[in-house]
C-alpha positions as CSV (number, residue, x, y, z in Angstrom):
1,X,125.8,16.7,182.5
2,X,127.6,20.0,181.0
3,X,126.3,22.9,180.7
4,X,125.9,24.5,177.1
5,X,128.2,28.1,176.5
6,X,126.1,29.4,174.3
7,X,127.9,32.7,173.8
8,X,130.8,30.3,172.6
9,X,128.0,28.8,169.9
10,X,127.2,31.9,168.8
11,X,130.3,33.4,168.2
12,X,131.4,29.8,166.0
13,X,127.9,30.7,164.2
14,X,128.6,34.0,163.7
15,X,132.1,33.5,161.5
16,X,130.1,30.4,159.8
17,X,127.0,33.0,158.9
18,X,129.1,35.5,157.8
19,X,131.2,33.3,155.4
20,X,128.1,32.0,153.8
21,X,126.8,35.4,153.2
22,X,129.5,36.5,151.5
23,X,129.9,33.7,149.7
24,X,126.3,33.6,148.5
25,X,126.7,37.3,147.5
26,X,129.6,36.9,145.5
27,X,128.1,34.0,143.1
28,X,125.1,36.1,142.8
29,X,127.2,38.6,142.2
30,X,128.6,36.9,139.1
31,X,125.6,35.1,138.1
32,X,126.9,31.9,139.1
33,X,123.8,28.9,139.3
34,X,125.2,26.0,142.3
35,X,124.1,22.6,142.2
36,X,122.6,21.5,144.7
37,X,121.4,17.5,145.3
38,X,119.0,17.0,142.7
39,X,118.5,20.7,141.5
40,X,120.3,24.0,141.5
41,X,120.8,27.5,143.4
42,X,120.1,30.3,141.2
43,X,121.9,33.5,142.0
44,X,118.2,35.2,142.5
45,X,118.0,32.4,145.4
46,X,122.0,33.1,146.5
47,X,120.9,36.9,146.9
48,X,118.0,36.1,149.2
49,X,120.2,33.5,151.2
50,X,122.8,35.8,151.4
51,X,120.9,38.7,153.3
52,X,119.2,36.1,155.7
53,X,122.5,34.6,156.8
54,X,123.8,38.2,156.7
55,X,120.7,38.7,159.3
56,X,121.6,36.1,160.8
57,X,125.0,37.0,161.5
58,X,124.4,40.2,162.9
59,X,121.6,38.5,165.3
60,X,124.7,36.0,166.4
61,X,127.3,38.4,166.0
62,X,125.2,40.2,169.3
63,X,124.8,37.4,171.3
64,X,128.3,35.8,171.0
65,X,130.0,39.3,171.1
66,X,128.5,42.4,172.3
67,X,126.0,41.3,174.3
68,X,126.9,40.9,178.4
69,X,126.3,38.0,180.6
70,X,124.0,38.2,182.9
71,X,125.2,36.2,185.3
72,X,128.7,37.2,185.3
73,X,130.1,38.6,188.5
């Protein structure tokens, strides 16, 4: 069985959080409502999702980046 690299997951999770972010900032930004399945996104909702997966990709951002192995020698 392989072992997971989970700094390697959080750096791919990182560039995919910080994509959405912006992208949820910038329709907000212009008041832009996204359908999504059966309803829509308004751009009060994108705002919210946009600082959350902002959070989130400072949270990943740390782990995939900055932060040090522990086990390295």
């Amino acid at each position: 069985m392989k072992k997971i690299n989970w700094k390697e997951v959080c750096k791919f999770l990182s560039g995919a959080f910080f994509v959405t972010a912006g992208a949820s900032w910038y329709f907000s930004l212009l008041k832009i409502t996204l359908p999504f399945m059966d309803t829509t996104m308004s751009p009060e909702f994108l705002g919210i999702r946009g600082f959350i997966h902002f959070g989130l990709f400072l949270i990943t951002f740390y782990f995939g980046f900055i932060r040090k192995n522990k086990n390295a020698t």
